[in-house]
C-alpha positions, -999 to 999 in steps of 0.1 A, spaced: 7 -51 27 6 -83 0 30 -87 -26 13 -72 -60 28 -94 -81 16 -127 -93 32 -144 -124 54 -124 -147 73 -129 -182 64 -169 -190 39 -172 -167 61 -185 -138 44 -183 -106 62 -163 -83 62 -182 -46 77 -157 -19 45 -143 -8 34 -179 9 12 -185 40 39 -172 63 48 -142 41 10 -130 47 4 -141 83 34 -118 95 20 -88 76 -17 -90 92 -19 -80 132 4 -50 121 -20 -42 94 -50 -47 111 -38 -25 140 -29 1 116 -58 -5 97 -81 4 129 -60 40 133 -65 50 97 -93 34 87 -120 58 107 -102 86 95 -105 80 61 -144 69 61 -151 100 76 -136 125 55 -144 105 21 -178 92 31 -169 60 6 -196 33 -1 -176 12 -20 -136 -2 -19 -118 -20 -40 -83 -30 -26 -57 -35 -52 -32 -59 -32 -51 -69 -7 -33 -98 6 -61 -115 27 -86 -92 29 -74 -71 62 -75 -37 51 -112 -43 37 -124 -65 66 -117 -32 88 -134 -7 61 -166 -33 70 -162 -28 109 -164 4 101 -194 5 77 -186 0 43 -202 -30 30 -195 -30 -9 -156 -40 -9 -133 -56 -33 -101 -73 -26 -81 -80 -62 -44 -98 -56 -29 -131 -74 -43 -165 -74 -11 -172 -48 -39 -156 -26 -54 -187 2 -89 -184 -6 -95 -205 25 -82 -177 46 -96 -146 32 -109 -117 60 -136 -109 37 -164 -132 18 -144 -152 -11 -173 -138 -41 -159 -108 -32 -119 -113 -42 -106 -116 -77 -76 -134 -86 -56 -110 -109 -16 -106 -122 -11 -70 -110 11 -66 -133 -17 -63 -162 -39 -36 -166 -73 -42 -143 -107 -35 -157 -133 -44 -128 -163 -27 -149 -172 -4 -124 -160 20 -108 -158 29 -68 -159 54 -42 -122 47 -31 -92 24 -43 -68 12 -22 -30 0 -29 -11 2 3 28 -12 -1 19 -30 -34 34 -9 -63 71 -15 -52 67 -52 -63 60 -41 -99 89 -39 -121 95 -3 -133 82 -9 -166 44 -21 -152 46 14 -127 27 35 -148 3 3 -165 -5 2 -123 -15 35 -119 -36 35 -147 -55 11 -136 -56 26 -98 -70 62 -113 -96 47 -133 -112 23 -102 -117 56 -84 -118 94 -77 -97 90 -51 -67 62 -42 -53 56 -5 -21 48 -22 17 41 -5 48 24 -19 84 16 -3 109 45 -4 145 37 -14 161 14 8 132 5 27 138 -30 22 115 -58 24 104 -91 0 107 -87 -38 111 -49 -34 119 -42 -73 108 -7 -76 115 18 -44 110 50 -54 108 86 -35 68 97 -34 73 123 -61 80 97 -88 45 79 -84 29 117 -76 41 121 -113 25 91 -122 -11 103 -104 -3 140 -124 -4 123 -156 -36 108 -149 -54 141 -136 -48 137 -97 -34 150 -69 -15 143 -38 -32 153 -4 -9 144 22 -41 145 50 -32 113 67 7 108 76 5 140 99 -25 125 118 -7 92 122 29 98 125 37 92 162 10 63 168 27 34 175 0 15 166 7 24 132 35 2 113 61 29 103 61 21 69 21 30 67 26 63 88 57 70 63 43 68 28 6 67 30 -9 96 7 -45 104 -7 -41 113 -44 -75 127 -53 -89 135 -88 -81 173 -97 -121 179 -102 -128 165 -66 -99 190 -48 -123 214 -39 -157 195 -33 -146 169 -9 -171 140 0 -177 152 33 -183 186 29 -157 199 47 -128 218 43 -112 218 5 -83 191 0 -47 207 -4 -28 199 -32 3 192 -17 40 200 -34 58 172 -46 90 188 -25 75 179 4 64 146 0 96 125 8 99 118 44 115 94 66 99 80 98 126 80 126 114 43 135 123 36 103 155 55 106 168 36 141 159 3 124 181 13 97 210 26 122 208 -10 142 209 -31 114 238 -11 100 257 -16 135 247 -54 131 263 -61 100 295 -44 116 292 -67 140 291 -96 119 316 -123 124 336 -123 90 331 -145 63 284 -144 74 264 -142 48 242 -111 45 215 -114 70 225 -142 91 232 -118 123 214 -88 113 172 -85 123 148 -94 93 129 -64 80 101 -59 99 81 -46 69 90 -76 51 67 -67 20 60 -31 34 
């Protein structure tokens, strides 16, 4: 998903998430996006989104196929308004890094490969601002040595589930197991997307079905085996290397990139 992070420190505007940055992420998110999507509406119900990250608006444009008409999209002004997925009144340019007050809240918040661009020190600022858009959060971040573009902050699921627990919410890992072998899911999606859900809402879920599970934190960190053989080749790449290359002149970019 987009880069979270917009200016930091100074002010400096940060310039690795450009056009090209964004256009690599969206068929891969957009497919993924049409596999997780549907499951999602139909066990929260949600009439309203707000996507913290959003990148262009491809996550939400697929919550509107699918009949959610009140969406948000909040990311940095690095953001091409031109070439927003969804209508531009309803994006806000904001530094992620800040706490985010939209003045209302919504039926669902989304932050999908977002909170590993946050220095440690804005992690828990991030949070904050996720639990109190929403009752629930369709949250995932990089896990250590994912890799990808102005990763600063991989961390193992348990250290943002500690984050949620602060807050009053839960994790509910309902989605990875319905995604994991779909290979029209990116790997990084099917790996670390959890539904953290307020502690009140665990046993009255939205669409009147089955109570949510609270799910351990000891069972939270997994790793997808695509992500795993991508690992194993680029390993055997660098080994391969001529001497004296530079990192990454022979080896295959990260096909996460930011995710």
């Amino acid at each position: 998903m987009s880069a979270g992070l917009g200016r930091l420190g100074g002010g400096a505007l940060l310039t690795v998430y450009d056009e090209r940055f964004f256009e690599e992420l969206r068929e891969g998110a957009r497919r993924s996006a049409r596999v997780i999507v549907p499951l999602v509406v139909e066990r929260l119900r949600p009439r309203s989104v707000v996507d913290v990250g959003c990148g262009l608006g491809t996550w939400l444009s697929v919550f509107i196929e699918n009949g959610v008409a009140d969406v948000t999209g909040v990311d940095g002004d690095y953001v091409d308004s031109s070439r927003l997925e969804i209508p531009g009144e309803r994006f806000v340019a904001h530094d992620l890094s800040t706490p985010l007050s939209l003045d209302r809240r919504f039926d669902l918040a989304v932050s999908l490969e977002v909170a590993e661009h946050l220095p440690a020190d804005r992690a828990a600022v991030f949070i904050g601002s996720l639990t109190g858009l929403a009752p629930f959060v369709l949250f995932s971040a990089a896990i250590p040595f994912q890799g990808g573009t102005n990763h600063v902050n991989e961390q193992w699921p348990a250290y943002w589930a500690a984050l949620f627990g602060e807050r009053g919410f839960a994790p509910v890992d309902c989605v990875r197991r319905e995604v994991w072998s779909d290979e029209n899911v990116e790997w990084w999606y099917a790996q670390n997307t959890l539904l953290f859900v307020e502690e009140g809402r665990l046993a009255s879920p939205p669409d009147g079905g089955r109570p949510f599970e609270r799910t351990p934190f000891s069972q939270l960190a997994l790793v997808h085996p695509r992500q795993y053989l991508w690992q194993v080749e680029s390993a055997r790449e660098r080994d391969q290397s001529p001497a004296g290359a530079e990192p990454g002149e022979t080896s295959q970019t990260d096909p996460s990139r930011s995710a």
